[in-house]
Every structure is written in structure tokens, then in C-alpha cells.
C-alpha positions in Angstrom: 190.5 -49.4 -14.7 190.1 -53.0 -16.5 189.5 -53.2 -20.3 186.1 -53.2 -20.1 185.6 -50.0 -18.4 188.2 -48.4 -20.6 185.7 -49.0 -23.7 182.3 -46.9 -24.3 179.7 -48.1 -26.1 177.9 -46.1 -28.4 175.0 -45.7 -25.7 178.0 -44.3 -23.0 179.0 -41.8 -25.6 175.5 -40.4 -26.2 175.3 -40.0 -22.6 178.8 -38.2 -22.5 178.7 -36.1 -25.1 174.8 -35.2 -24.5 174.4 -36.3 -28.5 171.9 -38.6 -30.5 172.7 -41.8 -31.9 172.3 -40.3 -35.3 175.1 -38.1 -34.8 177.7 -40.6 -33.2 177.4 -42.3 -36.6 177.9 -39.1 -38.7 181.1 -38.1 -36.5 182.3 -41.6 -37.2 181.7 -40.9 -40.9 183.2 -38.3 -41.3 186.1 -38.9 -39.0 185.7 -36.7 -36.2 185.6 -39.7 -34.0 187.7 -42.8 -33.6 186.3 -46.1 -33.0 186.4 -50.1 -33.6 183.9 -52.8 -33.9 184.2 -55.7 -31.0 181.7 -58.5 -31.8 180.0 -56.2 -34.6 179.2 -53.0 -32.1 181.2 -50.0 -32.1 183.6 -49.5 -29.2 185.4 -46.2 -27.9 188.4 -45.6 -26.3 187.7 -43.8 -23.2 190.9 -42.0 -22.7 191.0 -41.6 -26.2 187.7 -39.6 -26.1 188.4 -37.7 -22.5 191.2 -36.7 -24.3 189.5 -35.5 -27.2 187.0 -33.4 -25.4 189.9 -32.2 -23.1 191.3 -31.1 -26.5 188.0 -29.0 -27.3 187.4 -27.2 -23.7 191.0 -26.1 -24.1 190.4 -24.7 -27.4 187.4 -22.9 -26.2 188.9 -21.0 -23.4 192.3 -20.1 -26.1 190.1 -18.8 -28.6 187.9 -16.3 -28.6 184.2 -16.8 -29.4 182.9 -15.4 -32.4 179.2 -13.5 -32.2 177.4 -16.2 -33.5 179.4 -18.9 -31.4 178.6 -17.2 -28.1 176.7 -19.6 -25.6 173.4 -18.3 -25.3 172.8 -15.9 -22.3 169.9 -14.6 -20.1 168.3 -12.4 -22.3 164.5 -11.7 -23.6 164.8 -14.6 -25.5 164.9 -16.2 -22.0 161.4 -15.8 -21.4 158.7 -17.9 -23.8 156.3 -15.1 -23.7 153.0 -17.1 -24.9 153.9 -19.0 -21.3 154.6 -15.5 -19.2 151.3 -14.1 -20.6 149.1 -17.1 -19.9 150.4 -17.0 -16.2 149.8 -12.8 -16.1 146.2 -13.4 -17.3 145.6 -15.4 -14.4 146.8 -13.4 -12.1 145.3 -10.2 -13.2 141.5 -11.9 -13.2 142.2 -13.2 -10.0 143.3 -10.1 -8.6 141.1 -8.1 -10.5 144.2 -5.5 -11.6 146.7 -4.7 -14.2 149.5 -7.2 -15.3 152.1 -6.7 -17.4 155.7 -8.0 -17.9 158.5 -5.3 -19.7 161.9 -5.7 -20.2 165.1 -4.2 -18.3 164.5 -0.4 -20.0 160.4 -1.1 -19.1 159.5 -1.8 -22.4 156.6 -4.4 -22.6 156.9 -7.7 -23.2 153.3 -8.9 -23.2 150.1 -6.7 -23.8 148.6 -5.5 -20.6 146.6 -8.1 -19.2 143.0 -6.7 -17.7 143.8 -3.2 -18.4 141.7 -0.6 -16.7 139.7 2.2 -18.7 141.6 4.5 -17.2 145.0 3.3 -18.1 143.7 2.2 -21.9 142.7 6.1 -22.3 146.6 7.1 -20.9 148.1 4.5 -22.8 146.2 5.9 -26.5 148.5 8.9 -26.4 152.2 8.4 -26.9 153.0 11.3 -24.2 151.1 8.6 -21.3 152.7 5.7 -22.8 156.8 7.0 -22.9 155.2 8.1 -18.9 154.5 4.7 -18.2 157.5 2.8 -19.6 159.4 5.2 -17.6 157.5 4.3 -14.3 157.9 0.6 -15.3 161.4 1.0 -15.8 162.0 3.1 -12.5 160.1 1.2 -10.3 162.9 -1.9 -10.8 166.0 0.5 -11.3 167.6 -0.6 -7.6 169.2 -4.2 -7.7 167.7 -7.3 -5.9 164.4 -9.2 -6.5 162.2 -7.9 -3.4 158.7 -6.7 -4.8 158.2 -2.8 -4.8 155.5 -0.9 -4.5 155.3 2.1 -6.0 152.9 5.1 -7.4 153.1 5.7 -11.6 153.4 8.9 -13.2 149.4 9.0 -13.1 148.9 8.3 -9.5 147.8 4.7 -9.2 149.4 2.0 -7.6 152.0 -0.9 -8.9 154.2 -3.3 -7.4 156.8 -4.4 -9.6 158.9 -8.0 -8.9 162.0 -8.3 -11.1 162.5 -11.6 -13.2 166.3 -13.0 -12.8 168.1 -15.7 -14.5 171.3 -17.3 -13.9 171.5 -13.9 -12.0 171.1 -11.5 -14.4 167.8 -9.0 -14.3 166.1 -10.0 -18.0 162.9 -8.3 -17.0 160.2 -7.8 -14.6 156.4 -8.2 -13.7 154.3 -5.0 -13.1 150.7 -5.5 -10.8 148.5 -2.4 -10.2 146.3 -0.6 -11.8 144.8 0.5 -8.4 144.4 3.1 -5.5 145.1 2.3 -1.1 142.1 4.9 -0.8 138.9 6.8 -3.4 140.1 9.7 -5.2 138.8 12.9 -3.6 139.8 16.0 -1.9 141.9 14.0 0.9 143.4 11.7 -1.6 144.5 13.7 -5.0 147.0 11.4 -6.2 145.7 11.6 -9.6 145.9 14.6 -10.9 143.1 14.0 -13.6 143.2 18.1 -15.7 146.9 18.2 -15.5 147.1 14.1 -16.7 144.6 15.6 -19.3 146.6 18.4 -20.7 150.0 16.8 -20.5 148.0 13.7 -23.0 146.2 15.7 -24.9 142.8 13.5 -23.1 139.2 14.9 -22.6 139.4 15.1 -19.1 135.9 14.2 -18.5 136.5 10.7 -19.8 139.2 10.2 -17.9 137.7 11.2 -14.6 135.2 9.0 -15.2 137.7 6.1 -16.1 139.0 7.1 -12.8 136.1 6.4 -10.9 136.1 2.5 -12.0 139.7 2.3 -11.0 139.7 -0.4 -8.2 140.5 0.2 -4.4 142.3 -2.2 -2.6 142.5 -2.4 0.9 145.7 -3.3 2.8 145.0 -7.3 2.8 144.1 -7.3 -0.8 147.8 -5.4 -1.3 149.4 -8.0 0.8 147.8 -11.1 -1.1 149.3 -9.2 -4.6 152.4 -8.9 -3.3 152.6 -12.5 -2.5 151.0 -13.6 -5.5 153.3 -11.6 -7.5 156.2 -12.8 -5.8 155.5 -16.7 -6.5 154.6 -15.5 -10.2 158.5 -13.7 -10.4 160.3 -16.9 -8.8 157.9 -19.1 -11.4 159.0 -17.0 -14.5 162.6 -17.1 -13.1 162.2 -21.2 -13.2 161.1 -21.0 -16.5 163.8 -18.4 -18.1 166.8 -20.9 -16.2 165.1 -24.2 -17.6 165.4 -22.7 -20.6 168.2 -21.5 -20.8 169.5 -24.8 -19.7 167.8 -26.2 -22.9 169.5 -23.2 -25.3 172.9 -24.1 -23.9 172.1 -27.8 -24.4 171.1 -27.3 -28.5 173.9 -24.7 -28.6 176.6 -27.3 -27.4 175.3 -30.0 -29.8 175.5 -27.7 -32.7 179.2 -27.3 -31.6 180.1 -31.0 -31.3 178.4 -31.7 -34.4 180.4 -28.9 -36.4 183.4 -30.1 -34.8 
């Protein structure tokens, strides 16, 4: 290595320490960092810094991390949910069925997007809604991302995609709202008088909600499934960029603390 490469300039330092100018000058100030002037701009020694930052890593692995030192990890926080609701909206008019993304336990994230009669009416009493976090929260309970269908306490159908970052499970994406066949005598999934009772609902209304329940046949089901699978992977790309962008801040904040 000749002299020249064995000197940053202030520009190399940003770069290495992912930091703004702004804050190059304050470390200086306040004598965090180390430098000389050649020809009127600041220089660096680049062992001198490697060694420095060598310094730092070793001092992160020693001691422990207090609460609020913690790097930031996939978590709720992962998810902008103004962005995740935008992209369920879509995909529930296009579909013409229920969206909604919940965290890990199946508690929602986002108001239901294009929610049926049916489900509104369930949903009113608390008994229905504790029913459907449960289902929510059930239907993503084995590990691994692959879509599941799957039929909710009140008979209609979901399929629920689970959202990962970094590998970790931070939440999931619910689609439904819908039955493979009409309700009638051959297909009694939904058990309207004992729904009724158990919500304390007028069961009238909520046959009649029932009857504007969609029916999807098996190529409609295999275009949600698809659809909800791209929309999982995009929310995943969106939790792990950032995340990257948390971590980023989070190690300036450190540097500049330093």
C-alpha cells in the first residue's frame, strides 16, 4: 500500500463509515476521530481508522446490548402499514374478496379490506371477532411460507400466506371471504342459527348476508392463490428493505454517540 492509499479523504470516510459529512466534522470536533490537513483538506489514517472500528466491533460483541441499544429486528414495525394496506385494497377489488394482514397471534394489522356483509355482521360481536383472530392465527400456526387454504370458524373460505423477514414470521396475509360451492342442503358449511346464537346475531340477517357471500370456482381459487403469493413475497421485500434502512439509522446513531 503507498501513501496515498494509506490516507482517506473525508468523502472515503463517509463511504466507510456509512455517515454524512456533517457528522465527520462533529467527530472531529469533539475528538472522536483523528485527522490532519494536507493541502488544506482533511486526511485520515487508514489503519488508524480500521483500527478504530476494529476497536468498536470488538466492543460490541464483549458487551452486552442494552434494551434500547438493540439493533432493530423483524418485528411489526417491519411492515409500513399505510403501504401493506394500499397493496391489500388492490387485491381484494380485483379479486372481489376479503383482505386482511394480522400479526403472528392473528391480530389485525390493517382494517379488512372489501369486507363482506356477512363477515361485518360476525365481526360486530366480540364472540365472532376472538373466532376469527383465532382462525387467522391457526391457519399460519405450521412453519414455512406456502399459501394455505383453509375454512374459518363460520364456514367460508381463506388462504392465508405468511409474511417473513430476515427469516423470521412478522405476520401474514389473509384472502377469502368466499365459498368452493352455494350454501344449501348439500353444502352446510355455515352453520348460520348456531353462528347466530353463539354471536348473539338475528339470524335472518345473517342468512341473508350469507346469500351475497361470493362463490368461487376452482380457477378463480387458483388465480388468489397466486395473486396472494406475489403479494406475501412483495410485503416480505418491503419488511427486509426496511429493515435494512432501520439498521442503517440505528448504526449511525451509534457511531455518532461514540
Amino acid at each position: 500500500m503507498n501513501s496515498a492509499d494509506a490516507l482517506l479523504t473525508v468523502r472515503q470516510l463517509q463511504e466507510l463509515l456509512q455517515v454524512d459529512r456533517i457528522t465527520i466534522y462533529r467527530m472531529l470536533n469533539d475528538g472522536r476521530l483523528q485527522g490532519f490537513k494536507v493541502g488544506g483538506q482533511w486526511r485520515f489514517s487508514r489503519e488508524a481508522i480500521e483500527s478504530w472500528l476494529q476497536e468498536q466491533r470488538g466492543r460490541e460483541k464483549d458487551e452486552p446490548l442494552s434494551e434500547t441499544e438493540e439493533r432493530p429486528s423483524p418485528t411489526l414495525e417491519t411492515l409500513p402499514l399505510p403501504c401493506v394496506r394500499a397493496i391489500q385494497d388492490i387485491l381484494a377489488q380485483a379479486l372481489n374478496v376479503g383482505v386482511v394482514t394480522t400479526e403472528v397471534g392473528g391480530l389485525p394489522l390493517t382494517p379488512i379490506a372489501n369486507c363482506s356483509d356477512f363477515c361485518d355482521l360476525v365481526l360486530s360481536s366480540e364472540v365472532g371477532r376472538q373466532r376469527c383472530i383465532a382462525s387467522w392465527q391457526v391457519s399460519v400456526a405450521a412453519p414455512g411460507k406456502a399459501t394455505r387454504p383453509f375454512t374459518c370458524h363460520a364456514g367460508l373460505r381463506y388462504i392465508s400466506c405468511r409474511i417473513e423477514a430476515q427469516g423470521r414470521f412478522v405476520g401474514a396475509v389473509h384472502a377469502g371471504q368466499y365459498l368452493a360451492e352455494p350454501p344449501g342442503e348439500e353444502f352446510p358449511s355455515v352453520q348460520v342459527p348456531e353462528l347466530a346464537t353463539a354471536c348473539g346475531l338475528d339470524v335472518h340477517d345473517l342468512q341473508q348476508a350469507l346469500d351475497r357471500i361470493p362463490v368461487l370456482d376452482e380457477n378463480r381459487q387458483q388465480q388468489l392463490v397466486v395473486l396472494l403469493n406475489k403479494t406475501a413475497e412483495v410485503f416480505s421485500e418491503i419488511g427486509e428493505e426496511r429493515l435494512a434502512l432501520l439498521n442503517r439509522l440505528q448504526r449511525i446513531a451509534e457511531i455518532t454517540q461514540l
